[in-house]
N, C-alpha and C positions, 0 to 999 in steps of 0.2 A: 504494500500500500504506500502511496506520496505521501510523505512525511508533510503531516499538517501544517497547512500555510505558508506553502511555499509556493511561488508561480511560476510556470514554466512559459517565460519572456518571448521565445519562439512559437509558442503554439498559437495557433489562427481564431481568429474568430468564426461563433457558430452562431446558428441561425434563430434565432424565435419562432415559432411557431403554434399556433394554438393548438389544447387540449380540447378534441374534437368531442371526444366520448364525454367531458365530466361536464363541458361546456351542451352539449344535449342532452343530458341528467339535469345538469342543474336549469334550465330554460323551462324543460316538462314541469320541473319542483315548483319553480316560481310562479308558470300558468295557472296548475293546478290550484297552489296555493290564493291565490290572487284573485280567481275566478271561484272561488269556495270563501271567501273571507268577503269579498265584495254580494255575493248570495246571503251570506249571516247578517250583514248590515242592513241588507234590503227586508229580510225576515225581522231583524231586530227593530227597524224604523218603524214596521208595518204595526208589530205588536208592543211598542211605545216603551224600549227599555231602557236602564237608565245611560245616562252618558257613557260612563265610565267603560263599561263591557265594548260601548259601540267603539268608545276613540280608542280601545287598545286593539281592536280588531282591525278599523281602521290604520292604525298604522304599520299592522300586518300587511294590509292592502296597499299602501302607499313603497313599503318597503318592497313590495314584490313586485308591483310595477315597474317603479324605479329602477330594479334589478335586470327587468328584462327593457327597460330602455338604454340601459347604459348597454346592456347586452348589442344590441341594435347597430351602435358606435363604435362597437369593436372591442367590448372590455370584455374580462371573461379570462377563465383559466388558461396558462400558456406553459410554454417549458421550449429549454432549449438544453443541448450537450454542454457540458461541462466543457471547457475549451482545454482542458489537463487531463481529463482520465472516460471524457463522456457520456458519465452519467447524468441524469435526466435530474435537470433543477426546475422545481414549479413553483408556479408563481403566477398571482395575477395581476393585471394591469399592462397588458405586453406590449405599450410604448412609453410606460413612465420610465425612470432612471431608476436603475434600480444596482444595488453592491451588493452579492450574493457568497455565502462560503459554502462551497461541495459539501455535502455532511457524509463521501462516500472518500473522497480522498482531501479534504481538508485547503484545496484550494480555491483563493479565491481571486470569485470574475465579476465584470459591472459593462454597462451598459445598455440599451432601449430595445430596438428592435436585433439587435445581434448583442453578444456576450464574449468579452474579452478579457484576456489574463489583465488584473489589474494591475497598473505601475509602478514600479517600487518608489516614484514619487505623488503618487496620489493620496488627496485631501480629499475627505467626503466631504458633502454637506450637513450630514447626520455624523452623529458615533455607532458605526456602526459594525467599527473591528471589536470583536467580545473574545475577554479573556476570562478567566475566573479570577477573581480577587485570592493570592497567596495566603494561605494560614497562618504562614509563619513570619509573617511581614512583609513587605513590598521594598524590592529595591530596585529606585525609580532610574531609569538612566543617567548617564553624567556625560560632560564635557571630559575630555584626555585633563583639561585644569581639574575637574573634580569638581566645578558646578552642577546644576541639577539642569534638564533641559526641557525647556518646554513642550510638553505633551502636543503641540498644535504646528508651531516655525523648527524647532528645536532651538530655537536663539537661549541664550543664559535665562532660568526661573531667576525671578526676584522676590516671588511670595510666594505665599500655599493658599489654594480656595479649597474650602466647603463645598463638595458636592454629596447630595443627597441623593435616595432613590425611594420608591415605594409600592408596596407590590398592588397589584391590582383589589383584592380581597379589603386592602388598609382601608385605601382609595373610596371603595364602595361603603365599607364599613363607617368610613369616615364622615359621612355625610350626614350618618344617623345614630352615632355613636360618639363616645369621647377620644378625644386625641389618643391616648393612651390605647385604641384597640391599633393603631395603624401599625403594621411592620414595618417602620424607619429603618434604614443603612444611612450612614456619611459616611466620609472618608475624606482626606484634605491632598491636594494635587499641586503637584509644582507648576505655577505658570510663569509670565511672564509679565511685563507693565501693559501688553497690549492685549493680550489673548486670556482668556478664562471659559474658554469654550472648548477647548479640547478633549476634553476626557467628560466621561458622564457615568452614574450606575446606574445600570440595569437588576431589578429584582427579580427573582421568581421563586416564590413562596419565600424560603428562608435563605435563597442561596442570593448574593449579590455578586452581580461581576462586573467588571468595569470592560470601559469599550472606551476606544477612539478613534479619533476622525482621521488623522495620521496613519497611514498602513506601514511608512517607515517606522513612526516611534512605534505604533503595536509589535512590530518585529524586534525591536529593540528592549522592546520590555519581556517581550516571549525568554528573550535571550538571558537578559539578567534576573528572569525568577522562572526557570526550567520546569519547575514545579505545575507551575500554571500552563504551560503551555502542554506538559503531558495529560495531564488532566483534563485538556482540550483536544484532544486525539479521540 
């Protein structure tokens, strides 16, 4: 197996193409559904019920519409070859921009309507390189001086931010619960005077991991906590 996250700088780009099969599953799902929820409401109106049932049925109805109009436009389940080992990456939205990592050989590729090794100087717009956060402490990259470098330019850190994360469950719990139910992570990041966007955590359930926008520093941090990066394999 390609040792995880590493990209093979020669291999070609491959093609997008839509998922024919899940995308005619899921179009029959939305008719059905769509065409049965707008029937309930016509039933519901007739025999005067109350709001509440209609607008959540309703926006069953609206959501499955919607579904099959974006459908219309070309949205809908897609996949293309992995540009490194050619297994099948899925995904929908098959002309957004999108940064993707193999989950069959660990490399990764970006781009819209084709999917290319990504560059060993590319910046996402998102954080979107995901490592696990080290058990045993984080050691962040340095300068040959022994400065700390910024997650984002690599230019010299001059401070450390506060980044937080929260899992979904908090999130919801949150709204109708006290602070204290939400599952918090922080963690403090080397930046620089200009940038504080570089790194971010990602939660899931109790696990936090960090992710960056930098596919050089993520490599560079793989490098200096080994740990993390096997446990990413």
């Amino acid at each position: 197996m390609t040792t995880p996250n590493t990209t093979t700088e020669a291999a070609a780009s491959t093609l997008v193409s839509m998922n024919a099969s899940k995308n005619r599953v899921a179009t029959i799902a939305m008719s059905i559904t769509g065409a049965v929820a707008i029937a309930v409401i016509v039933i519901g109106v007739m025999n005067h019920w109350d709001f509440l049932p209609l607008f959540w049925i309703g926006v069953v109805a609206v959501g499955s519409l919607g579904g099959l109009i974006a459908r219309a436009f070309g949205a809908g389940f897609a996949t293309a070859p992995c540009p490194a080992c050619g297994h099948a990456l899925q995904f929908q939205q098959p002309t957004a921009a999108r940064t993707l990592q193999c989950e069959k050989c660990g490399a990764w590729s970006t781009g819209t309507t084709t999917m290319a090794p990504v560059p060993a100087d590319h910046v996402d717009p998102a954080a979107v390189f995901e490592t696990p956060t080290p058990e045993d402490g984080v050691a962040w990259p340095r300068h040959e001086s022994g400065e700390l470098a910024c997650p984002l330019c690599a230019g010299p850190a001059t401070r450390r931010v506060k980044i937080t994360g929260s899992d979904a469950i908090g999130l919801t719990a949150a709204a109708v619960a006290p602070v204290s139910v939400r599952r918090v992570h922080s963690i403090e990041v080397p930046a620089c005077a200009q940038h504080d966007d570089g790194a971010a955590l990602v939660v899931y359930g109790k696990e936090a991991r960090l992710a960056f926008r930098s596919y050089a520093y993520y490599r560079r941090f793989q490098a200096e906590n080994p740990a993390a990066a096997t446990s990413a394999a």
